[in-house]
N, C-alpha and C positions, 0 to 999 in steps of 0.2 A: 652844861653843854651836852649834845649827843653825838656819842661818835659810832659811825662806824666800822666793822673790823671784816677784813677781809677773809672769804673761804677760800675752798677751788672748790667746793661745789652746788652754790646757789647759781643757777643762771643769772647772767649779766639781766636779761630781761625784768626780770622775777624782781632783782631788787630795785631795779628802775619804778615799775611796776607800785613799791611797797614806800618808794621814796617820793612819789605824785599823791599815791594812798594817804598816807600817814603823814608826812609833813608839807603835803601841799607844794611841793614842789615844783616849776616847769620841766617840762621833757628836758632844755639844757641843761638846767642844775642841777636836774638826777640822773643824768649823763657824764657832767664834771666829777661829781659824788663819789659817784661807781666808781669812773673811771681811776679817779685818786685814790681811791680804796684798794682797787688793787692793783695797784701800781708802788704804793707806799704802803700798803698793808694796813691802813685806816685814816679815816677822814671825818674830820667835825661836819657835822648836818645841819646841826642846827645851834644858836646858843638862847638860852632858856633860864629861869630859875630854878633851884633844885627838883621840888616836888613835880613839875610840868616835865621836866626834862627826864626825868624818871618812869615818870607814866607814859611818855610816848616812847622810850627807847622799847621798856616792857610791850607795847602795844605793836611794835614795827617787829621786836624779835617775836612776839605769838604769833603775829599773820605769817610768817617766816614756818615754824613751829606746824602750825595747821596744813600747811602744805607740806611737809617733812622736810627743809632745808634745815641746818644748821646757821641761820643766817645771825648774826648776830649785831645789837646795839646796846652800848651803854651809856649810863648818864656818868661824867664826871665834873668835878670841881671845876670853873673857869681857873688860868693862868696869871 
């Protein structure tokens, strides 16, 4: 799965933005997303097989990266 980890200083926008980008998202879900991210300090995005969930966590933290945000995504083991 991918989760996201909350900053204080990626724009709210930015990762909305990154989260329609990269996992295809609706504007609500990448709205619910954010919003739970930082509100609980991080939130599953997506759930995936290992290697898929790897490549897009890396893919969603580079676009992040290339803008200079700290924004961050990782793949972890389902529950």
């Amino acid at each position: 799965m991918v989760i996201l980890l909350n900053d204080d200083y990626t724009p709210r926008e930015f990762v909305i933005r990154v989260l329609k980008t990269v996992f295809k998202l609706s504007e609500d879900q990448s709205l619910r997303v954010m919003i739970t991210a930082h509100t609980k300090g991080k939130c599953v995005v997506t759930v995936l097989p290992k290697d898929a969930a790897e490549t897009k966590a890396k893919e969603a933290t580079d676009f992040g990266a290339q803008e200079g945000y700290p924004l961050l995504f990782v793949a972890e083991p389902e529950e």
